[in-house]
N, C-alpha and C positions, 0 to 999 in steps of 0.2 A: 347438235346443231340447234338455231336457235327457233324454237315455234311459230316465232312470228315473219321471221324471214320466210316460211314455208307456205303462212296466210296470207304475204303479201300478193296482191291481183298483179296481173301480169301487166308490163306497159302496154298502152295505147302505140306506143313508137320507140323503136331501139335503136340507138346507134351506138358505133364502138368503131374507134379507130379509123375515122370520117378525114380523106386529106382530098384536097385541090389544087392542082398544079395550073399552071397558064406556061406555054412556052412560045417564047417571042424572039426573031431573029439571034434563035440560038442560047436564050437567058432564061432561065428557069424562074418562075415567083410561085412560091411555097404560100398559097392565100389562107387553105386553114390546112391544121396537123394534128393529126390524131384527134380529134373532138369526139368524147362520147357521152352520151347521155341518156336518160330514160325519160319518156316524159307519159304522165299518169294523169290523171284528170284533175287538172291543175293549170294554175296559170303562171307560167315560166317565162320570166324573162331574161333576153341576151343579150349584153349591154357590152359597151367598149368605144374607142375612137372610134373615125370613120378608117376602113382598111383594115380592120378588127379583123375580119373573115366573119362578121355577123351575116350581111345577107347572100353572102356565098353559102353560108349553110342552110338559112332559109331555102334557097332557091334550089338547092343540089336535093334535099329532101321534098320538092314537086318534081324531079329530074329537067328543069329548068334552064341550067346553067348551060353558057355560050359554047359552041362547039368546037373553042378553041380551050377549053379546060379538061382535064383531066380528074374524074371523080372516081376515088377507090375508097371500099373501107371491110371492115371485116364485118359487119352485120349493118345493115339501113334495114329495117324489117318497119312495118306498118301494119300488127295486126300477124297476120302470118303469111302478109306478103314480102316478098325481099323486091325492093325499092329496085336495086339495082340490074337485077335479073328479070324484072316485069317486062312483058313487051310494052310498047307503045300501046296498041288498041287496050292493055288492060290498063297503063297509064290514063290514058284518054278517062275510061271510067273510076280513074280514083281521084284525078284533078275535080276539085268543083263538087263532086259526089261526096266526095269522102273528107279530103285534104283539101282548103281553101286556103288563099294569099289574096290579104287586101294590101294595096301596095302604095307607096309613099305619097303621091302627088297623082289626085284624078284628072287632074289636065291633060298628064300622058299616058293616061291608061281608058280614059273615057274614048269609044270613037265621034270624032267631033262634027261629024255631020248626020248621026243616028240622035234620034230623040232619045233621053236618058228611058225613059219609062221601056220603050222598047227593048231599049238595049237590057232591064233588070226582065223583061220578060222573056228574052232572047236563052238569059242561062238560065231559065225555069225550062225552057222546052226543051236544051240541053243535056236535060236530066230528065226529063217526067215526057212521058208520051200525053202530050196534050191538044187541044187547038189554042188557037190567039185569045178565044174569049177568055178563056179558064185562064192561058198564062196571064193576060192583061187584068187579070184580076186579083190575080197571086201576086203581081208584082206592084197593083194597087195596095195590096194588105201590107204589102213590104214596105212598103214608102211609108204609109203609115206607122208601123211598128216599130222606124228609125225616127218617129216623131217628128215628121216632116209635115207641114201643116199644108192643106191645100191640096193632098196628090193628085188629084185630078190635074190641077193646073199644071203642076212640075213634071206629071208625067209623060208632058206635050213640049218640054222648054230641049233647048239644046244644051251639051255643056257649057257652053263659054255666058250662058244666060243665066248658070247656077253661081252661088258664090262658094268659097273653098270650103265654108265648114260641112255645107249644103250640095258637096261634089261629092264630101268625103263619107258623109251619113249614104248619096248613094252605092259610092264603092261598092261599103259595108251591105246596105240591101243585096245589090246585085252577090257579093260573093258568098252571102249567106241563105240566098232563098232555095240553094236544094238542103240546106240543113246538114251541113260537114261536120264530123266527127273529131276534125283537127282542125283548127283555122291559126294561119299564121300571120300576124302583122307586121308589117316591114315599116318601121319610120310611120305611123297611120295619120299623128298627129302633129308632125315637124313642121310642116306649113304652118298650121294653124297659131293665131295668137292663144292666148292664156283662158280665157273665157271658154272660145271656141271648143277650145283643146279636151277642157273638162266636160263640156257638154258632149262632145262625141265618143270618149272612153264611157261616159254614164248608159248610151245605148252602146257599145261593145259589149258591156257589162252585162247588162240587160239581156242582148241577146246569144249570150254564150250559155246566162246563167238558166235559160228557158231552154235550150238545144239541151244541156247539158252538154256541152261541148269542152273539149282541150284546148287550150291557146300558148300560144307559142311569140312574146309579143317582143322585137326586135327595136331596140332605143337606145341613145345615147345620154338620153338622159336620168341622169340616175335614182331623182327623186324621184319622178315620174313612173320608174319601175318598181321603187320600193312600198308606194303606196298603191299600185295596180295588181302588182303580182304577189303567188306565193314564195317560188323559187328563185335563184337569179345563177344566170353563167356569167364570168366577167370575162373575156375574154382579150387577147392582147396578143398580134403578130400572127393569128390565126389558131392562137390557142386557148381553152378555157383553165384560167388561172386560179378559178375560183368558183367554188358550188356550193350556195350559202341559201338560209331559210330566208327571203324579202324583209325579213323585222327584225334579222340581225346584219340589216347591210351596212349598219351602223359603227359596228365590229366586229367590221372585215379585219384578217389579219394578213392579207398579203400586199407588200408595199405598193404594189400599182393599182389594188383596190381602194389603199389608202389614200394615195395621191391621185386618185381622181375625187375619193370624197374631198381634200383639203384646197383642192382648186376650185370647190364650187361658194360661190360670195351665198354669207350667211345674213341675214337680217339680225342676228344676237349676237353677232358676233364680226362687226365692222370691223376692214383691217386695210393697208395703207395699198397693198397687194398681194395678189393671191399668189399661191403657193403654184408653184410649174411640176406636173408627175416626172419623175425621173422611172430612168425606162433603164433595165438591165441584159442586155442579149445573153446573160445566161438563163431566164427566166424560161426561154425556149427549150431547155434539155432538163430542168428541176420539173419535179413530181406538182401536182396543183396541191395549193393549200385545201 
C-alpha cells in the first residue's frame, strides 16, 4: 500500500453517492446522482449550467433543501458527524458554527426591515453567549474586516440603502463572524459587475485565508473558478463529470468540460461565433473523466 495514501489527513467533509430526487404530480426529477467528493482545506470549486445540481448539493450538505426533495447518500459525514443522521438541534449547532452558506443575491437574503449591522450582530449572538454591546462590536470589527469603510455609518443603514457589492461584503461579514470551518458560496458574485466582482472574492480570500477555513465556491463561471480555486467538479445533469486540479482546467478532457471552455469569447482569439457544448445523455451512466 502506498505511504502516502496512509499520511494523507482525513477530509474536513465526505460525500459518496449524494443523489436528490424532487417528485411532482407523479414525475420523478433526478437533480443530482451519485456526487462524491472529499473536500480538505482547499478551495474547491463546482461549476456547470444552471440545473447542474450545483446548488442542490450545496444546500443538501447544510440539510437545507425543500421538503419536497428527497436526499440519500451513502456517507455525508462533516468531521465525524453523518449529516444525514444529525438531529435538527445538532443541525442548528453546525449551521453558521461550523458550516456557513453565503448566498447568491443579498437582497433576498438580507431582512429588509432589520438594520444590516444588527442583523451581523444578530448571528454573533447566535453563536457566542454575549450581550449587544460585545456583539455590536464584533460585528463592527466585521464590517471593517470586509473593508467596508465607514462601519459605524453602514452599521445603521437598511438593506435597500446598501448597494450590491456593499450587500454582498455584508452577506460575507454576517456568515463569517462565528468563524466556520466550511463556508460555501452559492453564485457570491453573479450579480456583481466585473470591478465589484474582484473586489469581493479579494476579502473572501482574505477571510478564509485568516480563519483558515475550507470553501466550497459554487459558479458558472469558469474562469472565475479557475483563477479562485484549487480543485474544480464539472458537473452536468446532476452529475460531476470531472475532478480536475483549477490550473489544469485548461486541459480538461471530457467533452462537456471542453465545450463549455470553447463557448466562452476569447480576447486572443476573435471568432465570427462561438462554439454551442453538445450534451450526450450517455454521459449520465459512463465513469467521470
Amino acid at each position: 500500500m502506498n505511504e502516502n495514501a496512509n499520511m494523507r489527513p482525513e477530509p474536513i467533509l465526505s460525500v459518496r453517492d449524494l443523489n436528490i430526487t424532487f417528485t411532482s404530480e407523479g414525475r420523478v426529477t433526478h437533480a443530482v446522482r451519485n456526487v462524491s467528493f472529499d473536500l480538505g482545506r482547499e478551495k474547491l470549486g463546482i461549476v456547470g449550467e444552471s440545473g447542474s445540481g450545483k446548488s442542490q448539493t450545496g444546500r443538501a450538505l447544510m440539510r437545507l433543501s425543500p421538503p419536497s426533495a428527497r436526499v440519500t447518500a451513502e456517507r455525508m459525514r462533516y468531521g465525524s458527524v453523518d449529516l444525514l443522521g444529525a438531529s435538527e438541534r445538532q443541525m442548528m449547532r453546525i449551521r453558521g458554527n461550523e458550516i456557513a452558506m453565503i448566498l447568491q443575491d443579498p437582497k433576498y437574503s438580507l431582512n429588509p426591515l432589520m438594520k444590516v449591522g444588527r442583523q451581523i450582530a444578530e448571528a454573533y449572538r447566535l453563536h457566542h453567549r454575549s450581550g449587544k454591546s460585545e456583539a455590536r462590536e464584533k460585528a463592527l470589527a466585521m464590517l471593517e474586516n470586509v473593508h467596508i469603510r465607514d462601519p459605524q455609518r453602514v452599521y445603521d443603514l437598511l438593506p435597500h440603502e446598501v448597494s450590491g457589492g456593499m450587500g454582498q461584503r455584508i452577506m460575507i461579514a454576517m456568515m463569517l463572524i462565528a468563524e466556520p470551518k466550511v463556508i460555501i458560496a452559492d453564485e457570491p458574485t453573479s450579480a456583481l459587475d466585473v470591478t465589484v466582482r474582484r473586489q469581493v472574492l479579494s476579502v473572501l480570500q482574505e477571510l478564509v485565508d485568516r480563519a483558515g477555513a475550507s470553501l466550497i465556491f459554487i459558479s458558472h463561471d469558469l474562469n472565475l473558478v479557475a483563477d479562485f480555486c484549487e480543485r474544480v467538479l464539472v458537473m452536468y445533469r446532476g452529475r460531476v463529470l470531472e475532478d480536475l486540479p483549477a490550473a489544469e482546467l485548461g486541459q480538461a478532457r471530457h467533452p462537456y468540460t471542453r465545450g463549455l471552455l470553447d463557448s466562452l469569447p476569447r480576447l486572443d482569439q476573435p471568432c465570427q461565433e462561438l462554439a454551442v457544448p453538445v450534451r450526450d445523455p450517455a454521459w449520465l451512466d459512463a465513469p467521470a473523466a
